[in-house]
C-alpha positions as CSV (number, residue, x, y, z in Angstrom):
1,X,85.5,77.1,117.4
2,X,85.9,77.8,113.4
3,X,89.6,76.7,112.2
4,X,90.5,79.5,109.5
5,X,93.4,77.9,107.1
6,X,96.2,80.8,106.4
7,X,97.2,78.9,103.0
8,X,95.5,76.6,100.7
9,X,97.1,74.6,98.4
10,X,96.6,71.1,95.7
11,X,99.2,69.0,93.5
12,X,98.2,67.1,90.4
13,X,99.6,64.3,88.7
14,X,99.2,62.8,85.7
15,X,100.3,59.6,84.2
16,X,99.7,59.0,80.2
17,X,98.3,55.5,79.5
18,X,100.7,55.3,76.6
19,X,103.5,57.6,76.5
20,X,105.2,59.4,79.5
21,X,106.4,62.5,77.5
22,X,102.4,63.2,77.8
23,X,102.7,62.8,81.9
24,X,103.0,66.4,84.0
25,X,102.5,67.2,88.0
26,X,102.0,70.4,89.3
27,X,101.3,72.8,92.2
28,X,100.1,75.4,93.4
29,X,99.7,77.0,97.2
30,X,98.2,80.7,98.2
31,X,97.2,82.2,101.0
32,X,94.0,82.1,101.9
33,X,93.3,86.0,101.4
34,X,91.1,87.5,98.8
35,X,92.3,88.6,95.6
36,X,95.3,86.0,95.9
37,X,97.8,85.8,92.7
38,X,98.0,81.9,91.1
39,X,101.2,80.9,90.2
40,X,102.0,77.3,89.3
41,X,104.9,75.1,90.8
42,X,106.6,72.1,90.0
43,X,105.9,69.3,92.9
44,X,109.1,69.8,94.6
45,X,109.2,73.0,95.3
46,X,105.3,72.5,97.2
47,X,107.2,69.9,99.1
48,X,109.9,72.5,100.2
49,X,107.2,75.4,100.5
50,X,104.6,73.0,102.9
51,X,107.4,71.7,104.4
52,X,108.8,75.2,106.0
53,X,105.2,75.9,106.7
54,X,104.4,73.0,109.1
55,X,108.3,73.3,110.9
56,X,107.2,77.1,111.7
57,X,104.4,76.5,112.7
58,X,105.3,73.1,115.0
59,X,108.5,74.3,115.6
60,X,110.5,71.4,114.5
61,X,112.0,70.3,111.5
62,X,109.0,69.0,109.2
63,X,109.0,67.5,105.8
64,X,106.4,66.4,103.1
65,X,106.2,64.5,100.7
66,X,103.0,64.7,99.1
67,X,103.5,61.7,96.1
68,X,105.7,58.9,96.6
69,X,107.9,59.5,93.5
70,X,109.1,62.5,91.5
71,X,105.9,62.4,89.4
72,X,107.5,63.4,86.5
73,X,108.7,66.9,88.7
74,X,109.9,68.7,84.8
75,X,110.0,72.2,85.2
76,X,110.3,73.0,81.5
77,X,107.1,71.1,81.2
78,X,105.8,72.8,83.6
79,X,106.6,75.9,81.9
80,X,104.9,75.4,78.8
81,X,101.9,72.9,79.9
82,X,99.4,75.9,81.2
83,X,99.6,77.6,77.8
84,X,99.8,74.7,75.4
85,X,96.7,73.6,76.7
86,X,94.6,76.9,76.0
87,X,93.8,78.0,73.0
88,X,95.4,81.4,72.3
89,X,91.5,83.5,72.9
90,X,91.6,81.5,76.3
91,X,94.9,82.9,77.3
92,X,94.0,86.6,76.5
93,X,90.7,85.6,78.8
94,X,93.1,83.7,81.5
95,X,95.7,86.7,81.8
96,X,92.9,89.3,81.7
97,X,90.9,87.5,84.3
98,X,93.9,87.6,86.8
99,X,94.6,91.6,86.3
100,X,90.7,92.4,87.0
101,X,90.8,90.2,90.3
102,X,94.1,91.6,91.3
103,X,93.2,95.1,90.7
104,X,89.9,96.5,92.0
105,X,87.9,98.6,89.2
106,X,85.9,100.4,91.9
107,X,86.9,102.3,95.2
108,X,83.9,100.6,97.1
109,X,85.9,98.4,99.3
110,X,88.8,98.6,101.3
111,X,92.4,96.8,102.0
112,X,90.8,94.8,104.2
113,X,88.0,93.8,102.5
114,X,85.3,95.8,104.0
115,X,82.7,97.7,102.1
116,X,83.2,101.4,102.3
117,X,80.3,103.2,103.3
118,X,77.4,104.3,100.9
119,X,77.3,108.0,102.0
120,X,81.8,108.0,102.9
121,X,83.0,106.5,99.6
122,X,86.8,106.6,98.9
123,X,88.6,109.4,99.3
124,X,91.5,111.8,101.1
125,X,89.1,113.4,103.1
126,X,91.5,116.1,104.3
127,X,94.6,113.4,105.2
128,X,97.3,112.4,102.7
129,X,95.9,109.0,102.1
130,X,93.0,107.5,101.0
131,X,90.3,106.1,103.2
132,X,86.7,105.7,103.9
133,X,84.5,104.9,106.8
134,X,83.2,100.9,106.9
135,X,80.1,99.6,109.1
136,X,76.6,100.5,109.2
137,X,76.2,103.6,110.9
138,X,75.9,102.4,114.6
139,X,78.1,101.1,116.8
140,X,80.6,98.9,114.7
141,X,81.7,102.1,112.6
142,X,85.3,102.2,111.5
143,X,87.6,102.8,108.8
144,X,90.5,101.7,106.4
145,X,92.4,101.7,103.9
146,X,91.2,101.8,99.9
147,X,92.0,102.3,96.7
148,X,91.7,106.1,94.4
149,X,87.8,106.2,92.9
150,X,88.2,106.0,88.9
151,X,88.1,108.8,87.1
152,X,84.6,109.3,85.1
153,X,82.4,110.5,87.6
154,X,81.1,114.4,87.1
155,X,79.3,116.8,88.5
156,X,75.9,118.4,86.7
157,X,77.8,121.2,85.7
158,X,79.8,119.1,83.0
159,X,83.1,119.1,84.9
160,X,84.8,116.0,86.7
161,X,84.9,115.5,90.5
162,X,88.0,116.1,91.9
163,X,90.1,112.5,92.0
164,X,90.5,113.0,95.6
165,X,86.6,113.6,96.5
166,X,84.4,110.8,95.1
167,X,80.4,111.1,94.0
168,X,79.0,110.4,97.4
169,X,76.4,111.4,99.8
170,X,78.8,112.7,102.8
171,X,75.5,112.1,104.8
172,X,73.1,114.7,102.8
173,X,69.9,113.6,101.2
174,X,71.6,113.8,97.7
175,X,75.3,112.9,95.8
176,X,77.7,115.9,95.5
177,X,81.4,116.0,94.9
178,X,84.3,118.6,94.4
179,X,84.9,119.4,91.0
180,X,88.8,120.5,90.0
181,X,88.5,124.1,90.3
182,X,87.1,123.8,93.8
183,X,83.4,124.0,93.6
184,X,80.6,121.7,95.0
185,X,77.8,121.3,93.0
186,X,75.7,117.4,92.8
187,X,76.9,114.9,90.9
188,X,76.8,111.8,88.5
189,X,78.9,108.7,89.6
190,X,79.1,107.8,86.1
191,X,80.5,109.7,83.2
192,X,77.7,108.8,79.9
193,X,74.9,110.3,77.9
194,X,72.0,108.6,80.2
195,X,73.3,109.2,83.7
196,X,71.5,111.3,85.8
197,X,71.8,112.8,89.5
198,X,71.0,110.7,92.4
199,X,71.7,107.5,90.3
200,X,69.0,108.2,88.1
201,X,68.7,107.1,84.5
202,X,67.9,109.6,81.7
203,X,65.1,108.6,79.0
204,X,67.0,106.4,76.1
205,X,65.1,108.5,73.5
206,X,66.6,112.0,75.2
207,X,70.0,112.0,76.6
208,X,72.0,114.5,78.7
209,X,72.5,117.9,76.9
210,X,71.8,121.6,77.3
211,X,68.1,121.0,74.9
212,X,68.0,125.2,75.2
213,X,68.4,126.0,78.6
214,X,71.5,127.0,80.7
215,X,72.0,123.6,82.3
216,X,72.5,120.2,81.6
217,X,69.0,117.8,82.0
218,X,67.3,115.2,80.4
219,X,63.9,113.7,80.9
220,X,63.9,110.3,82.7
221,X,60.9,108.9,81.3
222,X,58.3,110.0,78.3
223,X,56.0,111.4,80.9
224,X,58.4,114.6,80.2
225,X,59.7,114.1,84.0
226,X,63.2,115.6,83.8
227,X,66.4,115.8,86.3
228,X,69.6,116.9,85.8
229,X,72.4,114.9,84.6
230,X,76.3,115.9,84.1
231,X,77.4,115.4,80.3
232,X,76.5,117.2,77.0
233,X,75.7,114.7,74.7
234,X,73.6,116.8,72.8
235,X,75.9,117.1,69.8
236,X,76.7,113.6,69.8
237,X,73.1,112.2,68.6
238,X,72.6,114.3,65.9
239,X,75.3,113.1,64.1
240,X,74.4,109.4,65.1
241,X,70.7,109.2,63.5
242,X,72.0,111.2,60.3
243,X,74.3,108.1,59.9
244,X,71.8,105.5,60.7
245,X,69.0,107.2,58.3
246,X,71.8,106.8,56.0
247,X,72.4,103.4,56.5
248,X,68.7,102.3,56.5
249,X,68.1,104.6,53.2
250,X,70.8,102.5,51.4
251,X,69.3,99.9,52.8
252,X,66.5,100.4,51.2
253,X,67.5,101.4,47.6
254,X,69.4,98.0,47.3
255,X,66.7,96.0,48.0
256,X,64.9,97.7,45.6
């Protein structure tokens, strides 16, 4: 039998060798979930928290005390401790941190926690909510809950997938989406100059673009194999190796 824990929690406390103005405790309890929010918490209130914990679940009036005194319990303290100990780049890094792992920046899993499906990615799929299909294909298939794809991906015609129909396979041999206006037509799942159908990566030295033809393409290696791909980027590096002859031309003439 595995024991699963629903919460997990720790206290600190420190005592300064020489002055107790530098002395702190804290706490902190979560559940044991993914994507959990930290929140610090002076001593005290842990006591309180654990201690309605362990009475609901024994059914009796509980109470814990995790340190024999207060432990310098100072909320104000508490308050300012967490950022007076970072330096200011750390805090931006800290705060950032905590909105990427509380917001998902893909649409590949679900609520639950269960990978959506390589060939059913996230999407309405003709209900008022989105979902996907989780499991392998056999005989554990289901499905949940998840999160709207990000905008970005497009199909090879140069417009976007429709926000409710993800880049996916939908069990063909190839990735296709709905664009906006309706129309299915394969797809990129990511919107740049060297994406390519089918996950494919277009040549460094020849991104996306029309290159004379009616349709976007790009080679996908210099043996001049080509595929198509779903942005025009052909009037973008023009412009970028005029201003880098530039630069190297200046370059030059300095050194001179």
């Amino acid at each position: 039998i595995v024991t699963v824990p629903s919460h997990i929690w720790t206290a600190v406390c420190y005592k300064h060798h020489l002055n107790d103005t530098n002395s702190f405790s804290f706490g902190y309890i979560g559940k044991n979930q993914p994507e959990s929010g930290i929140r610090l918490m002076r001593v005290s209130d842990l006591n309180d928290k654990l201690s309605r914990l362990h009475s609901e679940l024994l059914k009796s009036r509980q109470s814990v005390k995790i340190f024999v005194g207060d432990c310098f319990d100072d909320s104000k303290k508490l308050n300012g401790g967490s950022g007076y100990q970072m330096a200011t780049d750390v805090q931006n890094m800290s705060r950032t941190l905590k909105r990427v792992v509380r917001s998902s920046q893909h649409s590949h899993f679900t609520v639950g926690g269960y990978w959506c499906r390589y060939d059913h990615p996230c999407g309405t799929h003709s209900e008022d909510y989105y979902w996907c299909r989780t499991g392998h294909g056999f005989f554990f298939d289901s499905w949940d809950y998840c999160s709207p794809p990000l905008s970005g991906s497009r199909a090879k015609n140069g417009e976007y997938c429709h926000s409710n129909y993800a880049c996916g396979t939908y069990g063909s041999d190839h990735k296709w989406c709905y664009t906006v206006d309706g129309n299915k037509d394969r797809c990129c799942t990511s919107d740049d100059c060297l994406s390519a159908v089918n996950d494919k990566t277009c040549w460094s030295e020849h991104p996306c673009g029309y290159h004379g033809y009616s349709y976007l393409w790009c080679y996908t290696d210099d043996e001049s194999n080509w595929d198509y791909c779903c942005k025009d980027c052909g009037q973008e590096q023009p412009y970028i190796c005029v201003v880098l002859l530039s630069f190297f031309y200046i370059q030059s003439f300095v050194h001179l």
